[in-house]
Each structure stands twice: as C-alpha cells, then as structure tokens.
C-alpha positions as CSV (number, residue, x, y, z in Angstrom):
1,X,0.0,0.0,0.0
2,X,1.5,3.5,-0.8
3,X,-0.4,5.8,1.1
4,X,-3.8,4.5,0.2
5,X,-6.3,6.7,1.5
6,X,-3.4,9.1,2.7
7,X,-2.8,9.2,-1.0
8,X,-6.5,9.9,-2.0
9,X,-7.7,12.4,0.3
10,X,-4.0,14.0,0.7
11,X,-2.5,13.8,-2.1
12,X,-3.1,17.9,-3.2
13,X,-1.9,19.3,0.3
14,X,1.6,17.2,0.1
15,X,2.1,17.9,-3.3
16,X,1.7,21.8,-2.7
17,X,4.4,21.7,0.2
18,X,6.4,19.2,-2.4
19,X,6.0,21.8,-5.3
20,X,8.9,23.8,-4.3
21,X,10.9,21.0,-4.0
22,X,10.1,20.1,-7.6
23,X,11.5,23.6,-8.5
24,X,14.5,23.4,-7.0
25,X,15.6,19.8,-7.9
26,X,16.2,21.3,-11.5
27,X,14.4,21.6,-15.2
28,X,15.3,18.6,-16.7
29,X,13.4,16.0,-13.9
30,X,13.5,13.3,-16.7
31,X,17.3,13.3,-16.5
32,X,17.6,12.7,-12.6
33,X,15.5,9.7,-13.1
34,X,18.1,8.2,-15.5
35,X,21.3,8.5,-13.2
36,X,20.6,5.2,-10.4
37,X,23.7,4.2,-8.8
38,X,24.0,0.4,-8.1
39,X,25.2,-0.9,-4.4
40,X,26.4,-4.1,-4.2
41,X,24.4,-5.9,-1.8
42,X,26.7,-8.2,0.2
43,X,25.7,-11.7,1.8
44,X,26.3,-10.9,5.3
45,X,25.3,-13.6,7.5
46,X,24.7,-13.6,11.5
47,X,27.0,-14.7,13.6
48,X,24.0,-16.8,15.0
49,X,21.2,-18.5,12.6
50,X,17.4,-17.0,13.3
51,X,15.1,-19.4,13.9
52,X,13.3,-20.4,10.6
53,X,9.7,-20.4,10.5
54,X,8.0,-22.7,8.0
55,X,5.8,-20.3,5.6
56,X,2.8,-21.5,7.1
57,X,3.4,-21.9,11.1
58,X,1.9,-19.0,11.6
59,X,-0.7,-18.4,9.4
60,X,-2.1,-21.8,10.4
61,X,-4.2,-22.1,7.6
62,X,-3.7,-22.7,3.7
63,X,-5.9,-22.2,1.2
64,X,-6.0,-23.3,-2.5
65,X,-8.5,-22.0,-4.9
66,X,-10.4,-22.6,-8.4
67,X,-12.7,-20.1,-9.2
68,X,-14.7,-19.8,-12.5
69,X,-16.1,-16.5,-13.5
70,X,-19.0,-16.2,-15.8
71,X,-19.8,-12.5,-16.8
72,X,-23.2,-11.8,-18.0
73,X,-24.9,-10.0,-20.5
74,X,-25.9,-7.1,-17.8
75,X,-22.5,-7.0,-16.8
76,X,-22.8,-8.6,-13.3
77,X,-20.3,-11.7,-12.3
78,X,-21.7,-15.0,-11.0
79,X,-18.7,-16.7,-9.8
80,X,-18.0,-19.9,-8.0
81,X,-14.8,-20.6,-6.0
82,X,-14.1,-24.1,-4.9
83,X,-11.5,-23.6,-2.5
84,X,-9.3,-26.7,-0.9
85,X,-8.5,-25.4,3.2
86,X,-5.9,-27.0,4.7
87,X,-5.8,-27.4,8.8
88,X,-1.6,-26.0,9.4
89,X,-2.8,-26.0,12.9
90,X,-2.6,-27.7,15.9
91,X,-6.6,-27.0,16.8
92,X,-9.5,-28.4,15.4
93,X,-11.4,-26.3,13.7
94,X,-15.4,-26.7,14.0
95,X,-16.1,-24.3,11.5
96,X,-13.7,-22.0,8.7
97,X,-13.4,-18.3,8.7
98,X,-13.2,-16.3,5.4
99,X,-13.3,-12.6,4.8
100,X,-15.8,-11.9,2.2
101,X,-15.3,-8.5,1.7
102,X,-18.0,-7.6,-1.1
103,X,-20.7,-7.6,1.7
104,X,-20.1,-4.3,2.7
105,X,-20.5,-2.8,-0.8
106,X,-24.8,-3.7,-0.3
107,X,-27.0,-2.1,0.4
108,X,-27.8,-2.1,4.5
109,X,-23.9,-3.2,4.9
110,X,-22.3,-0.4,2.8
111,X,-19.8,1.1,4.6
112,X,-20.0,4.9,5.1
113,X,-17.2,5.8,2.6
114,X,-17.9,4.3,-0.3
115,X,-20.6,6.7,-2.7
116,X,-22.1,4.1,-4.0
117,X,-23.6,0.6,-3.3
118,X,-22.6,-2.6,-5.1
119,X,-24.0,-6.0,-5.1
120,X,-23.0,-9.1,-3.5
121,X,-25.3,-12.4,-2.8
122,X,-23.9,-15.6,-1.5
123,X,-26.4,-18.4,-3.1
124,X,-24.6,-21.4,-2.1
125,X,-21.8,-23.0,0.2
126,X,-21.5,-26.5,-0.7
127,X,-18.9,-29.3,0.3
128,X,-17.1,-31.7,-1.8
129,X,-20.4,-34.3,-1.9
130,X,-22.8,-31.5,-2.8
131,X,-24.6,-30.7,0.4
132,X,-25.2,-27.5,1.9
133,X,-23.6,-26.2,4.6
134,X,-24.8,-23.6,7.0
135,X,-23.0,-20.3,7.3
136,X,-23.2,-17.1,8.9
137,X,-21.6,-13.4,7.3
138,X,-21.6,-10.4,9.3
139,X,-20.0,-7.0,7.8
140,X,-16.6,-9.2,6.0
141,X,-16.4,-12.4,8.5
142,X,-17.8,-15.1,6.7
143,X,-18.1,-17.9,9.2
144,X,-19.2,-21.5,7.7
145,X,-19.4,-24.9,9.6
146,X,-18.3,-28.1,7.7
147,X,-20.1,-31.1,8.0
148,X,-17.5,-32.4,10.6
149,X,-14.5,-31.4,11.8
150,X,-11.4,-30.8,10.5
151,X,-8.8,-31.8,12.3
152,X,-5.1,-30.8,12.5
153,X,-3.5,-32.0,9.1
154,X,-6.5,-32.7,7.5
155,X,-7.9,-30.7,4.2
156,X,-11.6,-30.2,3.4
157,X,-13.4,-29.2,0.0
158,X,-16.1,-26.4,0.2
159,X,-17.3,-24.3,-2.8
160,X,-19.3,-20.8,-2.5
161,X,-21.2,-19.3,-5.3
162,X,-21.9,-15.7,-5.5
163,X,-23.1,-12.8,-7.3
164,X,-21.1,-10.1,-7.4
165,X,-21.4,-6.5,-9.4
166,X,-18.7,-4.1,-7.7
167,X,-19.8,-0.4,-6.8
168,X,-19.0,2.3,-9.3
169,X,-15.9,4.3,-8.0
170,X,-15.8,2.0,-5.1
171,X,-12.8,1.7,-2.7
172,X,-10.2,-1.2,-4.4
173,X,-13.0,-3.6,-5.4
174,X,-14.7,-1.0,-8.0
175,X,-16.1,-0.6,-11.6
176,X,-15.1,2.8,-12.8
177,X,-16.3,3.8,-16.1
178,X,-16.3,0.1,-18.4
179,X,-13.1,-0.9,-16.3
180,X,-13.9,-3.6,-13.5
181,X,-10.8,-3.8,-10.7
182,X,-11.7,-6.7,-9.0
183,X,-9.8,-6.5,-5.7
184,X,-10.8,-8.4,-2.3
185,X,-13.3,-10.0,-4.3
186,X,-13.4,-13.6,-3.7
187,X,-13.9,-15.7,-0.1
188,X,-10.3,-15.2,1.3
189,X,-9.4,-17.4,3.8
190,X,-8.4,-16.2,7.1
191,X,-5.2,-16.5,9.0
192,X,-5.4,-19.1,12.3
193,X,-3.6,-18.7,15.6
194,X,-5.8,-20.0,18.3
195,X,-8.3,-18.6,16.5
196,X,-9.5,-17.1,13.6
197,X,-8.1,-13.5,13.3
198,X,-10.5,-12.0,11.1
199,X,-11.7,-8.0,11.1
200,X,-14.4,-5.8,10.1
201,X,-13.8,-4.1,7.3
202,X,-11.9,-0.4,7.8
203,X,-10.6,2.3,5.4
204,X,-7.4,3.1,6.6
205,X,-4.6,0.1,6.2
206,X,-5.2,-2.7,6.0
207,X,-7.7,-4.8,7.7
208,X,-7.3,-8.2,6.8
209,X,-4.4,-10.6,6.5
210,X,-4.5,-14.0,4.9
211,X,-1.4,-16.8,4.1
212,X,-0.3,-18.1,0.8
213,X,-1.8,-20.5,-1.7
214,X,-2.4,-21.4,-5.0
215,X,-4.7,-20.0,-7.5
216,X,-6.6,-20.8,-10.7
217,X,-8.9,-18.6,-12.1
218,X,-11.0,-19.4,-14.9
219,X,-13.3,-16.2,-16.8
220,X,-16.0,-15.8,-19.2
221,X,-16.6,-12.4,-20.2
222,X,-19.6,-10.3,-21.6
223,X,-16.9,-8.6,-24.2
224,X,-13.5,-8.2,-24.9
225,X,-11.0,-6.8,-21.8
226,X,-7.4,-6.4,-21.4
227,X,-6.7,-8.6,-18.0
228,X,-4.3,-8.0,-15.7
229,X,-3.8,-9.9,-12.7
230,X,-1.7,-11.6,-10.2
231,X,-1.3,-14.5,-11.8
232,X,0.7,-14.9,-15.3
233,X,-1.3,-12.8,-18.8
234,X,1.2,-13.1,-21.0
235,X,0.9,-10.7,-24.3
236,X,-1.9,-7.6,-23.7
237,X,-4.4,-8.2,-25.7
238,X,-8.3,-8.4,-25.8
239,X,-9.8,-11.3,-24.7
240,X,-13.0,-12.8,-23.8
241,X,-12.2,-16.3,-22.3
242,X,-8.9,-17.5,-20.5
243,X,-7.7,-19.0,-17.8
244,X,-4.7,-18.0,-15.4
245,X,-2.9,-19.4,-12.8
246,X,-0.7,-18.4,-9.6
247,X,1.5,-20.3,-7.2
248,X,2.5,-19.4,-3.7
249,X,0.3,-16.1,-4.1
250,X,-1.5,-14.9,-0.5
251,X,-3.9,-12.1,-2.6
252,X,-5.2,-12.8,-5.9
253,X,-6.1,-9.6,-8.3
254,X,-7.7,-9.4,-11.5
255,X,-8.6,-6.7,-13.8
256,X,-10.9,-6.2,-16.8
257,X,-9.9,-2.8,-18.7
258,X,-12.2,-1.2,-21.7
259,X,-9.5,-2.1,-25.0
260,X,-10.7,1.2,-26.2
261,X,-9.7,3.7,-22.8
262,X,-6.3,1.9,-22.4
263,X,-2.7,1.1,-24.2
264,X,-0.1,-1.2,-23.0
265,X,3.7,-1.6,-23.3
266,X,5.5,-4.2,-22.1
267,X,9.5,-4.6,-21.4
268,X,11.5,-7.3,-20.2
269,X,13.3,-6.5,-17.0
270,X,16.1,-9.4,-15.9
271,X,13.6,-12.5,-15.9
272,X,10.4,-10.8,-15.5
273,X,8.3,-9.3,-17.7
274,X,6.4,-5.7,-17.1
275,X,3.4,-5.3,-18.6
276,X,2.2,-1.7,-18.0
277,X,-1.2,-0.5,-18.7
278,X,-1.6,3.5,-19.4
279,X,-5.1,5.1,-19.9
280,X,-5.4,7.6,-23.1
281,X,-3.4,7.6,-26.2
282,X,-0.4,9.5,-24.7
283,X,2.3,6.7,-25.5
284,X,5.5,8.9,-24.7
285,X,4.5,9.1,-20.9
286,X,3.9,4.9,-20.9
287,X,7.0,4.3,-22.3
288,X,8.8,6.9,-20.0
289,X,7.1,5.3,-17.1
290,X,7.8,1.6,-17.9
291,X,11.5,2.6,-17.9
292,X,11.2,3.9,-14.6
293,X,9.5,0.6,-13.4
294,X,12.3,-0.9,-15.2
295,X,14.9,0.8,-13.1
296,X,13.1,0.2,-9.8
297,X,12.4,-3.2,-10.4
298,X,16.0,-4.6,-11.7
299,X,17.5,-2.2,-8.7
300,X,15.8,-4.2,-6.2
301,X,16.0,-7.4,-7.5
302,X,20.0,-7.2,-8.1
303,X,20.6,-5.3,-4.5
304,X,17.7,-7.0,-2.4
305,X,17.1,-10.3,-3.8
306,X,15.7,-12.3,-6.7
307,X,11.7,-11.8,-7.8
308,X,11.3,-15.4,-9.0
309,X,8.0,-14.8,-10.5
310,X,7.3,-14.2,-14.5
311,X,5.1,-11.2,-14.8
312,X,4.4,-7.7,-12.6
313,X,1.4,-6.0,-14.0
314,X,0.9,-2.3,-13.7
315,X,-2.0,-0.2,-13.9
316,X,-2.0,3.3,-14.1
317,X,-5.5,3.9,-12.5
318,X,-5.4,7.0,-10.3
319,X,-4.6,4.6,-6.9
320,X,-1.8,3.6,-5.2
321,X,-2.1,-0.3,-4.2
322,X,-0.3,-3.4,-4.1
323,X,-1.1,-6.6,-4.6
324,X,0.8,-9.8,-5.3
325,X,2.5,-9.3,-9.2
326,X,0.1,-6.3,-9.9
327,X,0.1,-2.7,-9.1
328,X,-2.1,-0.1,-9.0
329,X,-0.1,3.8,-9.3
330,X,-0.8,7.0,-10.5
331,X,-0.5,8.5,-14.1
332,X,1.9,10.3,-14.9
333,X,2.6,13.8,-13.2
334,X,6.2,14.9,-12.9
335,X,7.4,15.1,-9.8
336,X,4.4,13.0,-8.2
337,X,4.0,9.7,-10.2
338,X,7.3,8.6,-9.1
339,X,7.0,7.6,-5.1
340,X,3.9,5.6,-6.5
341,X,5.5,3.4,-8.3
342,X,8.6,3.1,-6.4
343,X,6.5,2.5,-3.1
344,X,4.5,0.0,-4.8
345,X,7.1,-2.2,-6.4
346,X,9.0,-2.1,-3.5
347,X,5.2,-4.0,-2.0
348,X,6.6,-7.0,-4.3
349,X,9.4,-7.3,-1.5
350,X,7.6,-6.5,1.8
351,X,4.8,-7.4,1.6
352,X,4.2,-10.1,-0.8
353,X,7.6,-12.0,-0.6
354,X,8.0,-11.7,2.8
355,X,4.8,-11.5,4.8
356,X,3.3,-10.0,8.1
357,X,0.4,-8.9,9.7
358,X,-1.0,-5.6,8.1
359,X,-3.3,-4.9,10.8
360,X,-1.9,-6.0,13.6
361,X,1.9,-5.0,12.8
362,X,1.5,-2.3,9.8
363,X,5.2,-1.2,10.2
364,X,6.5,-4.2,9.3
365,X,5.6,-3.9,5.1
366,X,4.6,0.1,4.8
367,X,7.4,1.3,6.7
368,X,10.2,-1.4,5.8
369,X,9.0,-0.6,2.3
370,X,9.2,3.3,2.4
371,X,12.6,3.1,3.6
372,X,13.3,1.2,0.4
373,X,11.6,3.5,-1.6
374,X,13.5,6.6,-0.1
375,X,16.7,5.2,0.0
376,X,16.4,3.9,-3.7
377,X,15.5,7.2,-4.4
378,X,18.3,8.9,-2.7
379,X,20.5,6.4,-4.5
380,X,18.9,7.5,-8.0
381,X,20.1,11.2,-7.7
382,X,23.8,12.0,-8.8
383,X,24.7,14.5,-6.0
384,X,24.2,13.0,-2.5
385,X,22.8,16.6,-1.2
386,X,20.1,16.3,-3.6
387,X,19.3,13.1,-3.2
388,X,19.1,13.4,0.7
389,X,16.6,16.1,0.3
390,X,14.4,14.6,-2.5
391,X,14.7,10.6,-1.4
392,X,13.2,11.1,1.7
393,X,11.0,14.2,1.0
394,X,7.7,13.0,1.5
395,X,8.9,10.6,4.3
396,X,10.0,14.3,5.9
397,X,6.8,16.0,5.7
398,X,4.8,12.7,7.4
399,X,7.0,12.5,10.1
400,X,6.7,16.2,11.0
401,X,2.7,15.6,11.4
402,X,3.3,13.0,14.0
403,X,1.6,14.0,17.4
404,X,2.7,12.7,20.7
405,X,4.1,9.5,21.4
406,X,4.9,6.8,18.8
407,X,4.2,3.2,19.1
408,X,4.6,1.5,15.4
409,X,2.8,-1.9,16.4
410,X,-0.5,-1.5,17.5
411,X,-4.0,-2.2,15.5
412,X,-4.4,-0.2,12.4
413,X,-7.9,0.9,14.1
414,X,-5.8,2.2,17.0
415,X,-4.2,5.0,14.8
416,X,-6.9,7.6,14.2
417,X,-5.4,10.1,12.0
418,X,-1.7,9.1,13.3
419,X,-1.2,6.4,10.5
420,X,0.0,8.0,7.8
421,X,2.6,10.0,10.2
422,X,4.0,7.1,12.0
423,X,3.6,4.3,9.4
424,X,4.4,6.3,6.3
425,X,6.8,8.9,8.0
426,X,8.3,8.6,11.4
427,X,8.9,5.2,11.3
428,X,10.9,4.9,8.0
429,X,12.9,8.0,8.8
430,X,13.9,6.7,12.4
431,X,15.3,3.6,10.6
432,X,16.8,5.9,7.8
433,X,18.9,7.6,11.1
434,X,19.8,4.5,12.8
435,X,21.5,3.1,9.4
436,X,23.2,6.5,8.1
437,X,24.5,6.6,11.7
438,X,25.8,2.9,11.2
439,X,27.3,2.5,7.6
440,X,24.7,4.7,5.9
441,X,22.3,4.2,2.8
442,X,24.2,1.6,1.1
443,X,23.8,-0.5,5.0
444,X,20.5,0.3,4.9
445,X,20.7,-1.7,1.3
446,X,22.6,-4.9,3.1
447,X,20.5,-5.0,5.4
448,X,17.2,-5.4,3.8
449,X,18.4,-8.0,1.7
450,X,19.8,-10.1,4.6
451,X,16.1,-9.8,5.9
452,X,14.7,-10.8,2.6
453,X,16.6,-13.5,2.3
454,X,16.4,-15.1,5.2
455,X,12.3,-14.8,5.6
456,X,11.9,-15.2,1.6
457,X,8.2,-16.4,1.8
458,X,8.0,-16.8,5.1
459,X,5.7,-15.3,7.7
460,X,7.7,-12.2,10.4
461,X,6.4,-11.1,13.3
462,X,7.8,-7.8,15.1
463,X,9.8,-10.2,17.7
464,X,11.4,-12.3,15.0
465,X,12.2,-9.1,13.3
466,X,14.1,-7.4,16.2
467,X,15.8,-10.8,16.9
468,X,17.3,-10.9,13.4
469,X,17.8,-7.2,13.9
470,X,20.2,-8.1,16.4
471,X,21.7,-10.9,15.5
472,X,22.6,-9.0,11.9
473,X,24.7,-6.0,13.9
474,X,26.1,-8.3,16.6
475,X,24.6,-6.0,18.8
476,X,21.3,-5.4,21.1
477,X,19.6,-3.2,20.1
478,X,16.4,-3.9,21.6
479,X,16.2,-0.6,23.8
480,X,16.5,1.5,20.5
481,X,13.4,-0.4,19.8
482,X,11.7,-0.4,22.7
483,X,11.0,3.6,22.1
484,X,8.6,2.8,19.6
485,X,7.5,-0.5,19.7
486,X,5.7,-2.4,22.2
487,X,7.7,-5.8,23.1
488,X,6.9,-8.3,25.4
C-alpha cells in the first residue's frame, strides 16, 4: 500500500508543500530519473542462525482456490470458487473463517465511505459431496461450519457461489467507467492462531491478512478486456475467455480494462516481464514510465534479492495499491508519479515475498517498504545533497505531522489520523537515522536483503524481526526499539 487513502484524500496538500521542491531539484526531472547508482548488496550472514519459520506456522491455515467466473450480458459476475482449506494448525477447527469483503459494498452493509452501493449475494456454500452447509456473514467475517471437523493436518473441499457487481468508483473492489478492478473479491481465507483473526472491514490500512496459496482462475466475459492480474497474462491483448494461474500467491487480483480507454507496453526486465497499462493515447509518458519501473524493479531485485515470479502488471488507475504481481499507481505527473510506483514495487518485496500482519503489525511492510523506496531514491540522484533532500521528501513531511508519542505496532484501528505519520513517515525516517549513523544508505541496502533473504516467503512477526535485527549488527539493540515498539 503507498499511502492509500493518505494518497486519495491528501495527495493535493503534500504535493503543494512538495511543489517547491520540484523547483529546485532542476528543469530537466527526466534526466535525474536516468542516473541510479548500483550498491552491491553483500551476503552478510549472523553470527548466530534465526530461527526459521515454515511459511505457514503462523498463518495456520492454507488455502488453495479454483474459481470460475462467468460474466453476464448485464455485466454482473456469478462466480463460483471451490476452495481446498488445509488445517496447518494444531486446533480443530469446527467451523472455517473467510473474509468476504464484497458484503459491505450492499445495500444495508455499505460502509460509510464508499458513494455508491454494489452487489454481493452468497447463493450457495456446498462441500465436496454437494450438500449445503450452514453459514453465517456479518459486515466481511464469513463464518461457515463443515459437515464435521477438521482436524489438525487434515484438508476439506467447500465451494461458495456468489453474485457479485462491484460499486461504481468503489474503494479497491470497483467498476469505474467500463473498467472492472476486482480487488478483495473472492472468499479469502483467514489466518489461524488459536483462532481465527478475522476483522471488520476499515478504510485506513489494511484490515485483513491472509497466508499463501495457489490460485486458478478461470473467466467468461460479456466482451473483450485487457486482464491484468496476479497471476501470469502473457501478451496484452483483448480477450474474452482465459484461464490464469498463480502459485504461492497470499492475494489474488484481476482486472478487466475497456480495450478502447487503455494502451499497453511491455518490457523485459532481468527474468520478469512488465506489462504496463496507461489510460489515453499519450504513449511517450507509458514508455517513459515503464523505464522507470524498469529501473526500480532490476534495482531491487539485483541489491535485495531475486523476484522469481514471471510477470508484474501495472495499472495506471489513479490509486496507489499493491497486490501480489500487480500494481495499481498514479499516471503520470512529474514530480508525483514517481513515489507511487517506487513504493508499490517495492510492495513485491515486503509485503508479498516476505509476509506480516497488516493490521496487527503495519510497520513491518509500509514502513520497511518506504525506507526502500526513499533510500532507492536517494541512491537514484547524482549528488548526495540532492538526493538526501528529494529521497526522503515525502517521508519528511509525514514524520513532522506525527503528534505525541509513537508506538509502530498497534491495530491499524488504533491510529486515528496518526497512520499515515507514523507508518508512512516517522517510522521509515527513524530507521533511515539509525542506518546512516551505522554504515549509511548503502547498509541500509545490506541490510534489507539479509532480511529478505532469510524470511523469503516466510511469515515475520515484530519479535522475529528485532531478533534478526540483532543478531545482523552483533549488537542489542532492543532498547532503540523499545521507544517505539511495544515488546513483550
């Protein structure tokens, strides 16, 4: 997430403060853009091994889907996902919790923020043999009771069918002119500790959290789209029918974009391939932009680690939004497009790669993540004094918003109007001191691969993170952390 609603409802007042900075960088932005300095990242190991944890310990639960979508001739979705759940727990579970997020798009469920309504009708939840199965859904917790229990180890079969049209100029799941942006759309399965941590829904942050799995999607469509998704598209082109698959995903995106509002261009960077969507025929601001997510991407993939995955969509929509693969970011604007994207690819490594809790421990993807994105950006410029001021700029002007104390790892409910200071801005440029006082940028570099690569698809908590925090600088530093984070 860049800074998501932060973004939407903020975006003109930082942008006026930013303004002057824009002036004084220089004329010729396009050319800062082009000079990114490369820094080595070196394997540097602790002197003792962190504990491993299995990608799934945590999470407890696994889910594995196969959804079919069939669009109609009115342009609604009936859509059935048959979803395997696998029991990584050591409870047994008498019923399974999902977040069906698309409830509180209807009407006597929308939530307050969203303009308009959408629809969303569960007509079945079956098992494997066909029978019904008895449910209950209340604001996104969808809670439904298998037929017996499922054990620790075990796996059980349940498919839900549902009818689902997404509000116009809704928030993430929305249709927006004859573009559909199906996002949160589909029964998600929830993570398990000692029970099942699910939310009601919230517009700040995020609100729900949910392990890996596997995906296959299979559409039907009223018309022709251009679909971009999390899983693998290959060439941009109109299409009707398809099917698409993803492994080891924990989100699963898809959108369905009007061939006549958008163009694409597409660019090979290392192994992966970037397919980038741009609305209106203005072709000389896609390409410029798909060389920037060129430079971003190979950056962080030869200084923090490999992106093993084949494709990274993104969608120049307005937003600012990660998901596994895919991206949503802003058109271009100089001066402003640029922490979008950055942020957002940077999502591909904290966040999707390795994983946390969003709503319990926020800090631990948006803020690792904007310290990327600054230091990559104060990297990119060719004079260190401007890339000091311009890197973290925007970090800056967060961070001086931040009232009273700060504690990074509490509930993303818990924030109030503090999220977007601490998260976004305090925390990142607390972290940005600590390294410049300890090696500078390029440490703040090693670092964050060391941490990639040793939790590479695996699940962190804030505790694991300070442990291998320590361990990395063969030093304790657990009272530096204990100003801002609550550890027990």
């Amino acid at each position: 997430m860049n800074l998501k609603t932060y973004l939407a409802l903020g975006v003109v007042a930082i942008f006026v403060v930013v303004g002057g900075f824009i002036m004084l960088v220089k004329e010729n932005e396009s050319n800062v853009a082009e000079v990114v300095r490369e820094v080595e990242a070196q394997e540097i190991q602790p002197t003792k091994k962190v504990t491993e944890v299995p990608v799934s310990e945590l999470p407890g639960s696994r889910g594995n889907y196969k959804i079919d979508i069939r669009q109609a001739e009115d342009l609604r979705f009936h859509i059935s996902a048959e979803i395997e759940v696998s029991n990584e727990s050591k409870s047994v579970w008498e019923d399974i919790g999902f977040y069906f997020i698309p409830n509180i798009t209807t009407v006597g469920n929308k939530y307050y923020t969203l303009p308009f309504t959408g629809e969303a009708e569960i007509t079945s939840i079956r098992d494997k043999d066909g029978e019904e199965l008895s449910y209950s859904l209340d604001n996104t917790m969808l809670y439904v009771t298998p037929k017996s229990k499922v054990k620790p180890g075990e796996k059980t079969i349940l498919t839900v069918d549902y009818l689902l049209l997404p509000p116009l100029d809704g928030q993430r799941l929305s249709k927006v002119d004859n573009n559909f942006y199906l996002a949160l759309w589909y029964p998600m399965l929830g993570r398990y500790s000692d029970k099942w941590d699910l939310h009601p829904y919230y517009h700040n942050g995020e609100f729900y959290d949910t392990g890996y799995g596997d995906y296959e999607i299979n559409y039907e469509l009223a018309k022709e789209y251009l679909v971009a998704s999390s899983g693998e598209d290959g060439e941009p082109k109109p299409t009707k029918s398809g099917k698409i698959q993803g492994a080891n995903l924990k989100d699963f995106y898809i959108a369905f974009l009007d061939p006549e509002e958008w163009i694409s261009e597409t660019l090979v960077a290392n192994d992966t391939t970037l397919r980038y969507f741009y609305p209106h025929d203005e072709p000389d601001n896609l390409h410029q932009m798909i060389l920037e997510a060129e430079r971003a991407f190979v950056f962080m993939e030869k200084n923090i680690g490999d992106n093993p995955n084949k494709e990274l969509d993104i969608v120049a929509n307005g937003s600012g939004m990660e998901y596994p693969n895919i991206v949503e970011v802003m058109e271009y604007s100089p001066g402003k497009h640029e922490r979008t994207l950055i942020h957002e690819i940077a999502h591909q490594w904290f966040y999707f790669m390795v994983s946390s809790d969003p709503y319990e421990e926020s800090w631990l993807d948006e803020s690792l993540t904007a310290l990327l994105e600054g230091t990559y950006r104060t990297l990119s410029y060719s004079t260190s004094n401007v890339g000091e001021i311009s890197g973290f700029r925007e970090i800056n002007i967060f961070a001086e918003r931040k009232i009273g104390k700060v504690i990074a790892n509490i509930p993303v409910t818990d924030f109030g109007t503090q999220l977007g200071p601490i998260i976004y801005g305090e925390i990142p440029a607390i972290l940005r001191d600590f390294f410049k006082a300890h090696g500078g940028h390029e440490e703040t570099i090693k670092f964050l691969s060391a941490y990639f690569n040793e939790f590479k698809y695996q699940y962190v908590d804030t505790k694991t993170f300070v442990e291998f925090f320590n361990e990395y600088h063969q030093e304790d530093h657990t009272d530096f952390f204990k100003e801002w984070l609550i550890l027990e």
